[in-house]
Structure formats: C-alpha cells, structure tokens
C-alpha angles and dihedrals in degrees: 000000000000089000090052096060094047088046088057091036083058090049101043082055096057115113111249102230077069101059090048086050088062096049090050094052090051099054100040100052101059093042087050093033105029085159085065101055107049110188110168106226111223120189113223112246089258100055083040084061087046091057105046088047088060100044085051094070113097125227109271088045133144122232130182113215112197121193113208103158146081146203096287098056094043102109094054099037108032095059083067097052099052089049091051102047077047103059089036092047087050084055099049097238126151117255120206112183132209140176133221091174134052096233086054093089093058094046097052097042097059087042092051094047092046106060103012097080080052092063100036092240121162122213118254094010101058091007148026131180109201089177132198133352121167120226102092117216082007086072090046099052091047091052084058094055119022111005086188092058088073109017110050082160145011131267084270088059089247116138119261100213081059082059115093093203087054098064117116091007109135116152138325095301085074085065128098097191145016135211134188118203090186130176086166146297124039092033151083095004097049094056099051090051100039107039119359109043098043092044100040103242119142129240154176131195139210106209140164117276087242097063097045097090083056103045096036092087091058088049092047088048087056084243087122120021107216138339135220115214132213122225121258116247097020 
C-alpha cells in the first residue's frame, strides 16, 4: 500500500510539460507509424446491419437520402454520409436526397459534391437532391403517398418531370431503401411510423450517440435494420 502511494506521490510530481509530452507522443505515433500500433477494428453488431443491408441492394437500385442534421452535429453524422454515398455510388445504385431539416440543403450538398465527381456520377441520371420542405413528419407523410404533392422541382428549381431519374417515381413505395441521417426531430422515428414501416420499405438509419438508446428498440423489433452511431464527444 505504502508503495502505491509513493507510486501516485512520483506522478503527481511530474512536470507537466512531461505529461503532455507523453500524450503527444500517444497520439502522433500511431498517426505517423500505423504499422506499429495493430488494433484490430471491429464493427458493433448494429453498423455491421447497416452494412449487409446495404450490400444487399442490387445495381439499378433506388435509394431515399434523407438529411436530419446540422452544423453542429456534423462531426458525428457526415462521416457516415460520405461513407454511405461511398459504399451506394460503388454499386451503382440511385441516390434521391431529401431533406427534413434546413440545414439539410447545406449538408447534402456538400456530401453530394464531395464524393459524386469521384465516382463519375452525373446529376439526375445516378443522383438527385429534392432539398428541404417544412412540415416535419407532413413531409414525410406526403413523400409516402404522392412525392409530386410536395416537390414540383429539385433543390436547383428544375423541374422534376425534365429529370430522367425522376420518371415513375411516384412515392415511397418506388424505393428500395431508406436511410435516415438524423441529429433529432424530424427524423428517424418519423419516418418508421409514417412511411416505412406502414408501407413495408426497409431502412437504416446514422444517427448521434446520444439518440441510440432511443432508436435501439426500433432496431431490435426489426422496424429499423441497423444503426450507425455517432461518438460521443465528437
């Protein structure tokens, strides 16, 4: 016991500039050396979900984006969209994005341009991006029924009858898969209550860490299938 304390007495001594030294040292190495430091990444059972949904999706596809989130919950929530538009543009599936939020517009539009001229994607042929209505879970009930009741043209005010992506697309019955990129309400749970789950349509979701516990009950039921969470603190 006696050996402990002097142990923490010697540490609590130690100048400071050392300590940051060490934490420096900690981050930096395996940023410079990653080959030094192996730590095996394993995905939790709920992002791996997420990912075989999504590989099961054939090329042709159709796919709903939906942008919840703002500024202030981009570090935890646009990682995941780039990664998603990532993983749909390799498969050559159609993207449609909406958005529940305003800041929405800003958010997919910064996710679409930064990861569509990779792919060599060309706008209203591989991806669309209809933009913002308000109206919350209105939006989202009109998008479950008649899409043109609410969106006459795209986020870049061209008609969407003129886009050739756009053509028998009617409502949310025409999707193949739905995705949630949610910091809140209207979100996630909107959509399970208003459009895929009455209609049958299936759907993951990207969410904050804060809102997992909420949304996990609606993963376990089989109501969402997988979720990927954001990191607390970010």
């Amino acid at each position: 016991m006696e050996s402990v304390k002097k142990l923490f007495v010697l540490l609590g001594s130690l100048d400071r500039r050392i300590i940051f030294l060490i934490v420096g040292l900690s981050v930096l190495i395996p940023l410079l050396k990653p080959d030094w430091v192996n730590l095996s990444i394993r995905p939790r059972p709920e992002s791996q979900l997420v990912f075989d949904e999504i590989n099961k999706l054939n090329e042709g596809d159709k796919v709903l984006l939906s942008f919840e989130y703002s500024p202030s919950t981009k570090p935890e929530i646009h990682p995941m969209s780039i990664a998603l538009l990532k993983h749909l543009y390799a498969k050559n599936i159609q993207v449609y994005g909406f958005a529940l939020w305003p800041d929405g517009n800003f958010m997919s539009t910064e996710a679409f341009s930064e990861v569509s001229d990779d792919y060599k994607k060309i706008y209203g042929v591989d991806y669309i991006n209809l933009g913002y209505k308000p109206g919350a879970e209105a939006v989202v009930k009109g998008i479950a029924s008649d899409i043109r009741t609410l969106y006459t043209v795209d986020l870049h005010g061209t008609s969407i009858d003129d886009i050739p992506m756009m053509k028998g697309v009617i409502n949310i019955e025409d999707f193949d898969f739905v995705f949630s990129l949610s910091a809140g309400y209207p979100g996630s749970k909107e959509w399970v209550q208003y459009a895929t789950d009455p209609k049958n349509i299936p759907m993951s979701t990207g969410g904050t860490s804060i809102q997992v516990t909420d949304l996990l009950p609606y993963v376990q039921n089989g109501q969402i299938r997988g979720i990927l969470a954001g990191m607390p603190g970010a």
